[in-house]
N, C-alpha and C positions, 0 to 999 in steps of 0.2 A: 418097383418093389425092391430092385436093389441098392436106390436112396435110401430107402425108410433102413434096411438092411444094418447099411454102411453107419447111417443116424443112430440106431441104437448102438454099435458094436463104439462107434466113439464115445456116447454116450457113457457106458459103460468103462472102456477105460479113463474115463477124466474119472468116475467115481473111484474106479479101483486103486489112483494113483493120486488122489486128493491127500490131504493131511490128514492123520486123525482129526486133531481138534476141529477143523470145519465137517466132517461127519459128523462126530459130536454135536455138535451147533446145530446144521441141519435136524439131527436127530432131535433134538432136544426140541423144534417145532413141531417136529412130526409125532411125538409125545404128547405134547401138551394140547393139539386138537385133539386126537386120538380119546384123551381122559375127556375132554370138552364135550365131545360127540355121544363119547358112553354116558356121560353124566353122572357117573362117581367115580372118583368119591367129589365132595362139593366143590367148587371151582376156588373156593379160598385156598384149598387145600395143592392146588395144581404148583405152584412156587416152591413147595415144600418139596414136590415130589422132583420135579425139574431138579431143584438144588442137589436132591439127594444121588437124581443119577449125574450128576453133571461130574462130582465131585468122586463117586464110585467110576464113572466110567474113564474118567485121568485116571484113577487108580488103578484099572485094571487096564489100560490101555495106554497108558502114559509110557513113555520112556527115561526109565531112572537113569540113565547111562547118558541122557544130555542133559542135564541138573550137573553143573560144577563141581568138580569134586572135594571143592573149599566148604562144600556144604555139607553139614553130619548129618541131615536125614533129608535124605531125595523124597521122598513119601509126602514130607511135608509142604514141599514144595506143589510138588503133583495135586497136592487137595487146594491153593491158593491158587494155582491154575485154575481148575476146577470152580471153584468160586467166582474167577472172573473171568470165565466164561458164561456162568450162570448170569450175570450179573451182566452183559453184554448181550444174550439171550435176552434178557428180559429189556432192557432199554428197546433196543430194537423191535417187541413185539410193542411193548409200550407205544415208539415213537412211529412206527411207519404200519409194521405187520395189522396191529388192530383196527385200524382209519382202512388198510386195505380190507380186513375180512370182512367189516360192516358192508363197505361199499360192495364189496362182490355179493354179498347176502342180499341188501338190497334189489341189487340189479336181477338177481335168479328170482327173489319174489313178485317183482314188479314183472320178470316176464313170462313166470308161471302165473301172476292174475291172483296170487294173495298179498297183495300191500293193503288190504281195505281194513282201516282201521276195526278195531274188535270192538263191542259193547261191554263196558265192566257190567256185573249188576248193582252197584249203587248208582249209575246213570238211568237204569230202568228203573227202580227203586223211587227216583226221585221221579220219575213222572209218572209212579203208576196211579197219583191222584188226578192227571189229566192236567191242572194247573202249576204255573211257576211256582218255583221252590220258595 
């Protein structure tokens, strides 16, 4: 018991002492299934919203004071951060995260025992005369 203990309390300090930006990042997965799961608003729409915290949450969580001070609006900066992070977010669900959520979905259907393909009804439709289409 004082493994599991010891496992969370590190656990928890790697989170506490991580960088913003990879909260963010992590965050910004944990959003976008979150909207997935609920089912709205529609899933075209999830990019949009990702963008929009990616880009608010550098800005309220960013640090204007290491942006260079050669530069006349830190803000600005903070939002092109913000953007590509988004933009780094989304490659990676793109290239790896989605190939993994299928495959995991997969693998919980097949061993809960619903992988059985489903009947449309134009497939019954088409035989409900008995003979080939």
């Amino acid at each position: 018991m004082d493994t599991l203990f010891e496992l969370l309390n590190n656990l928890v300090a790697q989170i506490t002492n991580a960088p913003v930006l990879v909260l963010l990042l992590v965050s910004l997965f944990g959003i976008g299934r979150l909207i997935k799961e609920v089912g709205w608003p529609p899933p075209r729409f999830i990019p949009l919203i990702l963008c929009a915290v990616s880009v608010g949450g550098t800005l309220w969580l960013g640090m204007p004071g290491e942006v260079p001070p050669q530069i006349s609006d830190p803000n600005a900066v903070l939002v092109f951060v913000g953007l590509t992070l988004w933009l780094v977010a989304w490659i990676v669900h793109k290239a790896a995260l989605q190939y993994l959520e299928d495959w995991i979905e997969a693998k919980v259907s097949a061993f809960l025992g619903k992988n059985k393909p489903k009947e449309t009804n134009e497939s019954s439709k088409n035989n409900a005369g008995g003979g080939p289409a």
